[in-house]
TORKOL-4160 file (C-alpha; in steps of 0.2 Angstrom, whole numbers, padded with zeros to 4 digits, m for minus):
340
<pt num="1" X="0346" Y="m0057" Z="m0167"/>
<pt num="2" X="0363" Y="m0051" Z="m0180"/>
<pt num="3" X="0350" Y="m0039" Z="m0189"/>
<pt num="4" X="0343" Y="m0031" Z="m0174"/>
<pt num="5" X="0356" Y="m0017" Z="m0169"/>
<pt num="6" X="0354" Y="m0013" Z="m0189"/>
<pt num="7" X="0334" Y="m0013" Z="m0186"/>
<pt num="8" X="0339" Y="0000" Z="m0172"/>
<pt num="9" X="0348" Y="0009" Z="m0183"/>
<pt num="10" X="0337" Y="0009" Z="m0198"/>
<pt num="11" X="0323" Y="0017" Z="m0187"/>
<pt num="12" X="0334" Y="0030" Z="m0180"/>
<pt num="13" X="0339" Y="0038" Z="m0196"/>
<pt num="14" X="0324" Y="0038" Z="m0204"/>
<pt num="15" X="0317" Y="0046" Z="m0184"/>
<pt num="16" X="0331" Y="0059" Z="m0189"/>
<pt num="17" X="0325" Y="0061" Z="m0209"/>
<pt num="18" X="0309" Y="0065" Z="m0200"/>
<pt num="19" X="0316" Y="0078" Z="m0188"/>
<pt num="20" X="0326" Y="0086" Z="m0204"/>
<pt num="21" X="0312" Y="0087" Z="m0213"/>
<pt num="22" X="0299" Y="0094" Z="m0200"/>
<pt num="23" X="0309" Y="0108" Z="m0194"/>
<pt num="24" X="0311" Y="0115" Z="m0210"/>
<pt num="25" X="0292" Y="0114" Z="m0210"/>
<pt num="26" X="0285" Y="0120" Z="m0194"/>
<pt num="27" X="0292" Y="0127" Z="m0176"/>
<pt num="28" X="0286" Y="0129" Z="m0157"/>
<pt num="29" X="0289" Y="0149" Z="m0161"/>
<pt num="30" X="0289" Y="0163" Z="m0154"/>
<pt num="31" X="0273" Y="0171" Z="m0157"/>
<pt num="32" X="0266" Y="0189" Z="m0156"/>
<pt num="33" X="0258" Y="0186" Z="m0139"/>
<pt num="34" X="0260" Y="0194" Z="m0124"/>
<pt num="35" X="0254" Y="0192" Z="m0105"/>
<pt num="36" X="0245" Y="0209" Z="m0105"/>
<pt num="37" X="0235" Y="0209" Z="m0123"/>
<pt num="38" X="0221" Y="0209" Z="m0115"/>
<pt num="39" X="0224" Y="0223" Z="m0100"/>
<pt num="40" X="0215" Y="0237" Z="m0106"/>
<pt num="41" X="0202" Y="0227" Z="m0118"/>
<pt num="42" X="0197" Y="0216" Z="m0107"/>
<pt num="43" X="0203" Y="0217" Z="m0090"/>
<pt num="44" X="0195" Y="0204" Z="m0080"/>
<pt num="45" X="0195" Y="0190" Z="m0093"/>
<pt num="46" X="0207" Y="0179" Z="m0081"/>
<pt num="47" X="0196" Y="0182" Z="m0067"/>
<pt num="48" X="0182" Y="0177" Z="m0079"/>
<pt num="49" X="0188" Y="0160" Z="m0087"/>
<pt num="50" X="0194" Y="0156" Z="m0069"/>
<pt num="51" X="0177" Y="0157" Z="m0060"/>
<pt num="52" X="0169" Y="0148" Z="m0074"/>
<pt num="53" X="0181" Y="0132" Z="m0073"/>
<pt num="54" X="0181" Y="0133" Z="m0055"/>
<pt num="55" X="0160" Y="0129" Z="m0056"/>
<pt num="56" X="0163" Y="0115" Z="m0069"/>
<pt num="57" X="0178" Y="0107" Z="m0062"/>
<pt num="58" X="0170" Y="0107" Z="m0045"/>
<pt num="59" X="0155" Y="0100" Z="m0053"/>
<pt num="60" X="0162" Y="0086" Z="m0062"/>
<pt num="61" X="0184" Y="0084" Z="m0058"/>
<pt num="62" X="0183" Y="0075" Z="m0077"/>
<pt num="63" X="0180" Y="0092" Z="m0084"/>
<pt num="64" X="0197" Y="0095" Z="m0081"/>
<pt num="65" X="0202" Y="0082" Z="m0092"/>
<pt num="66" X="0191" Y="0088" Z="m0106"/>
<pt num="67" X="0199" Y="0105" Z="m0108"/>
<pt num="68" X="0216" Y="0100" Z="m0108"/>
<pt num="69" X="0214" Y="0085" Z="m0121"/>
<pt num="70" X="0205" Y="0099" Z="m0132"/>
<pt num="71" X="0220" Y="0112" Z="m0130"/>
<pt num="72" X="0231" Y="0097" Z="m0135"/>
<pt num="73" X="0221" Y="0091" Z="m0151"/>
<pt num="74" X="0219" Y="0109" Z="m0155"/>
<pt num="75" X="0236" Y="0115" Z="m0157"/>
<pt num="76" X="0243" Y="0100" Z="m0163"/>
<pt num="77" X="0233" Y="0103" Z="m0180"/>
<pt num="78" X="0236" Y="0121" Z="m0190"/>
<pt num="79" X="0242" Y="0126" Z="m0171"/>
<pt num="80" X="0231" Y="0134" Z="m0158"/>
<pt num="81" X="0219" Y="0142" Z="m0168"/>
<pt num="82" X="0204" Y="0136" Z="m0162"/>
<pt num="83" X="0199" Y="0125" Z="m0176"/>
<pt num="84" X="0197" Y="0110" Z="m0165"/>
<pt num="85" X="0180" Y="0119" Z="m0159"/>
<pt num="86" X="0171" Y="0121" Z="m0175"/>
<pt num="87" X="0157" Y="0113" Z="m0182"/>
<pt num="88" X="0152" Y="0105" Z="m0199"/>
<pt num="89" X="0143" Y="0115" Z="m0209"/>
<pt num="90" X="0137" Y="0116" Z="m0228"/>
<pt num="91" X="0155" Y="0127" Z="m0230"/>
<pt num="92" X="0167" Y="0119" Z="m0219"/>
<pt num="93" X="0172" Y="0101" Z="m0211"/>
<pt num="94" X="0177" Y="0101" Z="m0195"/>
<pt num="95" X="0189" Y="0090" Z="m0185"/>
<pt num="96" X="0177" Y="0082" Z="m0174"/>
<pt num="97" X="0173" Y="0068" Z="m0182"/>
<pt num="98" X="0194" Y="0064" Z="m0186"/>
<pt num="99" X="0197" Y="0048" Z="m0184"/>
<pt num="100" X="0212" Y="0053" Z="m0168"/>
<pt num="101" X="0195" Y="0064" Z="m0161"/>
<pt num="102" X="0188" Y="0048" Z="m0159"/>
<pt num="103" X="0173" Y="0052" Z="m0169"/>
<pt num="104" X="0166" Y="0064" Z="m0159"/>
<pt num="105" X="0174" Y="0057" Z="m0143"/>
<pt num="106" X="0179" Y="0074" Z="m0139"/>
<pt num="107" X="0171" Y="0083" Z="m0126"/>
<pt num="108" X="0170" Y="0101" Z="m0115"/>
<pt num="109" X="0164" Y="0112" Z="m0130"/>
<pt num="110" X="0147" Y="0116" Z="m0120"/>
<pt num="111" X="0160" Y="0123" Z="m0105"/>
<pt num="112" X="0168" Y="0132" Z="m0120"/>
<pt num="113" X="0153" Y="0138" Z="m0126"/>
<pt num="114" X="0146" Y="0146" Z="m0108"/>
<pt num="115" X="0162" Y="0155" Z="m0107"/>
<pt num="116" X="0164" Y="0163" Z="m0121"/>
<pt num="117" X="0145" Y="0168" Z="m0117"/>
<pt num="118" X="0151" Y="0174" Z="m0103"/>
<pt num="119" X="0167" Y="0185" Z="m0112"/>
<pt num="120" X="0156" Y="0190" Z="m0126"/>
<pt num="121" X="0143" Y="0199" Z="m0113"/>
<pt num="122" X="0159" Y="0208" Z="m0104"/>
<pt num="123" X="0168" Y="0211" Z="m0117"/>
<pt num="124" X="0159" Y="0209" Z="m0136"/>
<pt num="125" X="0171" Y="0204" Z="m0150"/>
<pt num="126" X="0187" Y="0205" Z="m0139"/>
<pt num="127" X="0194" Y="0185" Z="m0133"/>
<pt num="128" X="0197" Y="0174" Z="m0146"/>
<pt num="129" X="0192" Y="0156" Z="m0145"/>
<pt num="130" X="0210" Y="0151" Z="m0146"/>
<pt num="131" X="0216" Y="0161" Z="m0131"/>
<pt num="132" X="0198" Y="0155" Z="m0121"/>
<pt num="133" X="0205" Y="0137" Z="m0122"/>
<pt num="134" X="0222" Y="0143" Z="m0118"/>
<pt num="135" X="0219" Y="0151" Z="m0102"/>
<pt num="136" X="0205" Y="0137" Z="m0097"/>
<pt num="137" X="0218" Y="0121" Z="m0101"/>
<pt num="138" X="0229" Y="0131" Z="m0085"/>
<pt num="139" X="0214" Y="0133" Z="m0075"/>
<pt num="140" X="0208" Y="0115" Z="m0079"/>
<pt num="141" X="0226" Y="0109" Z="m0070"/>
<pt num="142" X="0228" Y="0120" Z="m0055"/>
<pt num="143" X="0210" Y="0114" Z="m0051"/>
<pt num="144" X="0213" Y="0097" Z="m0050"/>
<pt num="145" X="0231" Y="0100" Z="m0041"/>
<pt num="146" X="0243" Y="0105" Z="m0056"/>
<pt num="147" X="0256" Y="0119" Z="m0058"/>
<pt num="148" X="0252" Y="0137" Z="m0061"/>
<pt num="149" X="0262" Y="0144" Z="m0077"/>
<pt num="150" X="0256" Y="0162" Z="m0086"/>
<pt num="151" X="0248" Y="0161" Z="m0100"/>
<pt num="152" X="0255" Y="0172" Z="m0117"/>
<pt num="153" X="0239" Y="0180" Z="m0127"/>
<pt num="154" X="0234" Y="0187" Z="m0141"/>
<pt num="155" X="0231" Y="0172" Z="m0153"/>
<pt num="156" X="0218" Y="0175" Z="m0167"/>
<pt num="157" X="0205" Y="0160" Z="m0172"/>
<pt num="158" X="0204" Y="0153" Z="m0190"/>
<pt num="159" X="0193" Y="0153" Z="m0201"/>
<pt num="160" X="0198" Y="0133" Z="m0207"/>
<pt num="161" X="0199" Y="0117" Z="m0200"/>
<pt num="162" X="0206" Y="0102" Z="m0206"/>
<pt num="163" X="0203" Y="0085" Z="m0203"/>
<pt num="164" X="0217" Y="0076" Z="m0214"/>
<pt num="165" X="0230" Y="0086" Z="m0203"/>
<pt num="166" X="0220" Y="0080" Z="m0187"/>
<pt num="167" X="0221" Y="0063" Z="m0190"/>
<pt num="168" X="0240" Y="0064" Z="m0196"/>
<pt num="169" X="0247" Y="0074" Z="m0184"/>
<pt num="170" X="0238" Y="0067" Z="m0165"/>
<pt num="171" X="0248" Y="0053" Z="m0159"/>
<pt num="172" X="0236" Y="0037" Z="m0158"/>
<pt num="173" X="0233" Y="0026" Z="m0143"/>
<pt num="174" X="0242" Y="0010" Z="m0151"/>
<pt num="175" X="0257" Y="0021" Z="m0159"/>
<pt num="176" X="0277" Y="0015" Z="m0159"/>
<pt num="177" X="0290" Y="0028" Z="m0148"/>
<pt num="178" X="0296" Y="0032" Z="m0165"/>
<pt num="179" X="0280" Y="0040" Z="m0171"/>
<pt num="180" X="0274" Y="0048" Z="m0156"/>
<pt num="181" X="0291" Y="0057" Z="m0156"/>
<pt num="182" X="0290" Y="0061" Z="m0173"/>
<pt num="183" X="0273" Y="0069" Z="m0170"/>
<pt num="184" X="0281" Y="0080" Z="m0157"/>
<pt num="185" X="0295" Y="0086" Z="m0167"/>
<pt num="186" X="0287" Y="0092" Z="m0179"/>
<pt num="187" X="0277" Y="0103" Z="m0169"/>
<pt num="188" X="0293" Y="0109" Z="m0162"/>
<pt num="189" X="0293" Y="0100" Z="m0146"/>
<pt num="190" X="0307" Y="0090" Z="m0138"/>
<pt num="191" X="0306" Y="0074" Z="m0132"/>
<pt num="192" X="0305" Y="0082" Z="m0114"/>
<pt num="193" X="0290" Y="0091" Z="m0119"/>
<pt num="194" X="0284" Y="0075" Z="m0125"/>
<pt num="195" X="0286" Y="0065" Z="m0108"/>
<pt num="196" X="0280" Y="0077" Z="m0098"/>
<pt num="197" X="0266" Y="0082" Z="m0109"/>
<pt num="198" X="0261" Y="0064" Z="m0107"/>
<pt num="199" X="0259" Y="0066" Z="m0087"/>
<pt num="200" X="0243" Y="0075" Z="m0093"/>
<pt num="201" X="0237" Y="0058" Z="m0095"/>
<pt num="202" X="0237" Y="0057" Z="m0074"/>
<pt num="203" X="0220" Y="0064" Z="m0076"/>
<pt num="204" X="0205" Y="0059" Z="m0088"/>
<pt num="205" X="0197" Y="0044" Z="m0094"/>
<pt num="206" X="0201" Y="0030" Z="m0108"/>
<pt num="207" X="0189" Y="0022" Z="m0121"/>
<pt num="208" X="0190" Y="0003" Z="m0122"/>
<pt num="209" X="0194" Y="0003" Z="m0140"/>
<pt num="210" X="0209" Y="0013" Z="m0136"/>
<pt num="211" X="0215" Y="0001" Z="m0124"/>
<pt num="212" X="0210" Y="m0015" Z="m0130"/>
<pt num="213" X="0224" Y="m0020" Z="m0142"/>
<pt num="214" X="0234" Y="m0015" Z="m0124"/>
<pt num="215" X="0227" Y="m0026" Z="m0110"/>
<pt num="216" X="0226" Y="m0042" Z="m0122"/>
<pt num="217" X="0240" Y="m0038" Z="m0129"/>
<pt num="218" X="0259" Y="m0035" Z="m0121"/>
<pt num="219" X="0250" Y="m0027" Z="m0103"/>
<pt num="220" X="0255" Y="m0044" Z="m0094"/>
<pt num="221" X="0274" Y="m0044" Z="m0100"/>
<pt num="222" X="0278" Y="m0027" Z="m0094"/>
<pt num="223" X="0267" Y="m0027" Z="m0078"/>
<pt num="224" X="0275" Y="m0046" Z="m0077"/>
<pt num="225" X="0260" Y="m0051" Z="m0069"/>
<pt num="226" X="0262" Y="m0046" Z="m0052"/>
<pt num="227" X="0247" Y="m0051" Z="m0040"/>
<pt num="228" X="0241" Y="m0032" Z="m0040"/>
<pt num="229" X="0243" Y="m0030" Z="m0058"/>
<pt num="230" X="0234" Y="m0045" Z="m0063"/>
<pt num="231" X="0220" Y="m0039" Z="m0051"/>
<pt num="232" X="0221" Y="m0022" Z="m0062"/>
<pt num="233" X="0222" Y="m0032" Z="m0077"/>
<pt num="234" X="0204" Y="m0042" Z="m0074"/>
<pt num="235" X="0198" Y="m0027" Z="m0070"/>
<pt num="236" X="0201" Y="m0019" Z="m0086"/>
<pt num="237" X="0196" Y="m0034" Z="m0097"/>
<pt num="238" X="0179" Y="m0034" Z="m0088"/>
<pt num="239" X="0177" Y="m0017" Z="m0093"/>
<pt num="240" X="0183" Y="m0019" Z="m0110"/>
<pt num="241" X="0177" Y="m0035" Z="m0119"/>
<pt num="242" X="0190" Y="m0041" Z="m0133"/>
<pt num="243" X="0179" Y="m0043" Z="m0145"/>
<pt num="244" X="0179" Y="m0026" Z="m0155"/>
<pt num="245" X="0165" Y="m0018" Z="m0157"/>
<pt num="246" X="0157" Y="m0023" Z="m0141"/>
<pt num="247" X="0160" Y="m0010" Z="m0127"/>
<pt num="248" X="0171" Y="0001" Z="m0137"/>
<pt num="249" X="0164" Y="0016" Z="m0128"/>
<pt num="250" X="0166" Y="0010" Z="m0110"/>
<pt num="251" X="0179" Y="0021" Z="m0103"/>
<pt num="252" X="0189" Y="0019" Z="m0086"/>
<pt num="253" X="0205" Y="0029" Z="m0078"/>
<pt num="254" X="0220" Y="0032" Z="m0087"/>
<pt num="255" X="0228" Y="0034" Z="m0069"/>
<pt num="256" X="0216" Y="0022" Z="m0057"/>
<pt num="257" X="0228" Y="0026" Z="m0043"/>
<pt num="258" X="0223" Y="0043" Z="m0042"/>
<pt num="259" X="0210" Y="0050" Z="m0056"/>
<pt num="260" X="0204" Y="0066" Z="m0052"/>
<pt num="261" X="0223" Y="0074" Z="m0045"/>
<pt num="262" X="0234" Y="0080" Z="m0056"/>
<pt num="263" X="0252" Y="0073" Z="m0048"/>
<pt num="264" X="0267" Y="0060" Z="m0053"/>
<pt num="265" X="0255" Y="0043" Z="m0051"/>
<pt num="266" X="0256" Y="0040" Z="m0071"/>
<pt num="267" X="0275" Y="0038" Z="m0073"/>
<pt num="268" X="0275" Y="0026" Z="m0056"/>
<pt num="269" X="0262" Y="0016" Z="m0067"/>
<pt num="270" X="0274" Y="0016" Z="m0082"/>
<pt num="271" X="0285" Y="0008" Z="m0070"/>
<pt num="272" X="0274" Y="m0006" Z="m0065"/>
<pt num="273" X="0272" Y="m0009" Z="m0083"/>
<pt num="274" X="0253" Y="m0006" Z="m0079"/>
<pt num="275" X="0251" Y="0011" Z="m0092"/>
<pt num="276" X="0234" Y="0010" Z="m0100"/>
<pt num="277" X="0238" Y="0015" Z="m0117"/>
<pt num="278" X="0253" Y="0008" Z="m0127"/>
<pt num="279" X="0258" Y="0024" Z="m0133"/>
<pt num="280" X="0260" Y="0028" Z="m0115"/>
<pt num="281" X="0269" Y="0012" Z="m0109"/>
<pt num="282" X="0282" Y="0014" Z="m0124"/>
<pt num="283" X="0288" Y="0029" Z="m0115"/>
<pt num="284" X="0294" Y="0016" Z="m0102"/>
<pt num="285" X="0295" Y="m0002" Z="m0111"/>
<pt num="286" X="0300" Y="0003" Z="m0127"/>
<pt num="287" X="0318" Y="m0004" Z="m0134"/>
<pt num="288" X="0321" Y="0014" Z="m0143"/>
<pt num="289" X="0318" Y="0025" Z="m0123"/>
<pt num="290" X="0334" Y="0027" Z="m0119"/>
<pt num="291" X="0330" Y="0047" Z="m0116"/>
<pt num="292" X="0313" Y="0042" Z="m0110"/>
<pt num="293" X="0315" Y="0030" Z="m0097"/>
<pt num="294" X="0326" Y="0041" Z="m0089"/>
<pt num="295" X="0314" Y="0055" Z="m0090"/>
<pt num="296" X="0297" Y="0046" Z="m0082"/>
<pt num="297" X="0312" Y="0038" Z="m0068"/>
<pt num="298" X="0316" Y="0058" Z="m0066"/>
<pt num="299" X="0298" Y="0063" Z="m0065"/>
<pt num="300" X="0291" Y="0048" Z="m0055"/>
<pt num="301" X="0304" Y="0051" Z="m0041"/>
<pt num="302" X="0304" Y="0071" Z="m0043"/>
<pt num="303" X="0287" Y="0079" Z="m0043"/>
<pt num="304" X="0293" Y="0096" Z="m0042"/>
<pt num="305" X="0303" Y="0094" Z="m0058"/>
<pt num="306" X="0287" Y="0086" Z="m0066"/>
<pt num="307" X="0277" Y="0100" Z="m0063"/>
<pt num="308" X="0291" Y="0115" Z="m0067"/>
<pt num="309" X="0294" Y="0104" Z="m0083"/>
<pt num="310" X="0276" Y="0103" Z="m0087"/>
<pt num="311" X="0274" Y="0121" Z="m0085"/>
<pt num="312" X="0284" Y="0122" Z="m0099"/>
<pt num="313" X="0280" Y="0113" Z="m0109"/>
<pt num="314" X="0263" Y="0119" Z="m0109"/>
<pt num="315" X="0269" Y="0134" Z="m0111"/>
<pt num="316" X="0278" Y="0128" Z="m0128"/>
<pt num="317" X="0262" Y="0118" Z="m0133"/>
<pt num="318" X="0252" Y="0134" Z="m0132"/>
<pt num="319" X="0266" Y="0143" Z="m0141"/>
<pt num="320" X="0262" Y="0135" Z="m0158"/>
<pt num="321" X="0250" Y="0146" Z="m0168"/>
<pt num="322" X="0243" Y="0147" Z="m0187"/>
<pt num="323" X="0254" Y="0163" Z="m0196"/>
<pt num="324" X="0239" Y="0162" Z="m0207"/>
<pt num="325" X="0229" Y="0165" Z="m0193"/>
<pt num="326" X="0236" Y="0183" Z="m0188"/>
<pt num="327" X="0233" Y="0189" Z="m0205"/>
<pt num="328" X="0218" Y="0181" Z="m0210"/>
<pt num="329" X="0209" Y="0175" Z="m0193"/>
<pt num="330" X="0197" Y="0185" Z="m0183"/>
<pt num="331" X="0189" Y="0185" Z="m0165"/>
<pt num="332" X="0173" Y="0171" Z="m0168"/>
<pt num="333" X="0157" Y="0176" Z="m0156"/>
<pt num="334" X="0151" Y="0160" Z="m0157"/>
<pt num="335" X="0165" Y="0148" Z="m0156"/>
<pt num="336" X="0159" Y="0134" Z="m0164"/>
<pt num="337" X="0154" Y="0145" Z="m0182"/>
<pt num="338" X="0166" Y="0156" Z="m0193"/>
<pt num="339" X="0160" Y="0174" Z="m0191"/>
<pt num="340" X="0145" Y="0179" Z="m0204"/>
């Protein structure tokens, strides 16, 4: 126990090597975007993304979920350029198959590819793939009950993915505080951002090998095994075997209070203890969450403030492009192939 503050310590400054590292490396900048690129190019393309979520998300609430974990993934990796929608080809590797995409785990790029369908015939060569994901990730929330924000424009799609950055850069399910926060930071993202960012995770499903090393793990000591919690618990475990490999693609709720509305459910899990994922839980039950804690309190007892803080965040997320991009990016008609 003598060594521990100096354990505490020791993690902190290398946290804080990381953080002087990153920002000499990459920022949440402001970009060349601006809320009317579009106004005389393509004037209706708001309407358009709109109707087209509204029909998918009304077909299926998990659709929501989809688009907003593939805006995530997206701009975490060479920033939101539209790289996380590319295929493998004899030319190019995509970041599908990362091993933080789950192998193919990703889903919502048909919905992508009938909107852009949809833009191309309006308004040929005009939207980027970048900017479609963009605008359908706010439409995706205020569907399933989220904030409204307006959404900048005017990003370019690469030509380039990378699949080594994707699975460097995306937080995974099992990660420490330390790392997830380190992830965010370099992205230019504060550790507000972060928790808030995180309530995206009220909404959407889980596989079982994401939450395995979770629910036969440390989910009884933070839950402490309250009669409701060890009823969640069995649940879980019947849906996720512990033997790995067997199940690993059964998926349930992240938030099973409330799964298809976007509101403050996930941080009153996290203070049950009951948060699916470990890297959720640590926002709570982590030693290092002094900032944290007090953020998913703020947010589990202030909804408003969740959802103006989210807003922002968002906001910022989508604010990370690719330079490279600007100069040497293009509008793709097909948003799963570079332009021929």
């Amino acid at each position: 126990m003598a060594i521990y503050p100096s354990l505490i310590t020791l993690q902190c400054f290398i946290v804080l090597v990381c953080i002087s590292f990153f920002s000499s490396t990459i920022t949440a900048s402001d970009p060349p975007l601006t809320l009317d690129y579009y106004k005389s190019t393509c004037p209706n393309v708001l309407d358009t993304v709109r109707k087209e979520m509204e029909c998918h998300v009304l077909s299926d609430p998990r659709n929501a979920a989809f688009i907003v974990r593939l805006h995530f993934h997206d701009c975490f990796v060479q920033g939101c350029d539209g790289s996380i929608l590319l295929d493998d080809t004899i030319d190019l590797q995509g970041e599908k198959k990362a091993s933080t995409n789950g192998l193919n785990s990703l889903k919502g790029f048909r919905i992508i590819d009938k909107i852009k369908n949809k833009l191309e015939s309006e308004c040929p060569g005009i939207v980027s793939c970048a900017d479609l994901l963009t605008i359908a990730a706010r439409d995706a929330v205020i569907l399933v009950g989220g904030p409204y924000w307006d959404v900048p424009v005017g990003r370019k799609d690469s030509k380039t993915a990378n699949p080594d950055l994707a699975s460097q850069n995306i937080p995974t399910a099992n990660e420490g505080l330390l790392g997830i926060i380190s992830k965010f930071l370099y992205q230019g993202l504060s550790v507000t951002d972060m928790v808030a960012l995180s309530g995206a995770h009220t909404i959407g499903m889980a596989r079982c090998e994401n939450f395995r090393a979770r629910i036969y793990g440390d989910f009884g000591a933070t839950s402490g095994m309250k009669p409701l919690s060890s009823s969640y618990l069995r649940e879980l475990k019947s849906v996720c075997p512990a033997i790995s490999g067997s199940g690993d693609n059964n998926v349930t709720a992240m938030d099973n209070v409330t799964p298809d509305l976007f509101d403050n459910s996930f941080y009153h899990m996290l203070l049950r203890g009951e948060g699916l994922l470990n890297s959720d839980q640590e926002l709570y039950s982590s030693v290092f969450g002094i900032e944290t804690r007090k953020l998913v309190h703020k947010y589990a007892g202030e909804p408003v403030a969740f959802f103006n803080q989210f807003s922002d965040s968002m906001v910022k997320l989508g604010n990370i492009t690719n330079s490279d991009s600007f100069v040497n990016g293009e509008v793709r008609k097909n948003c799963r192939f570079v332009n021929t």
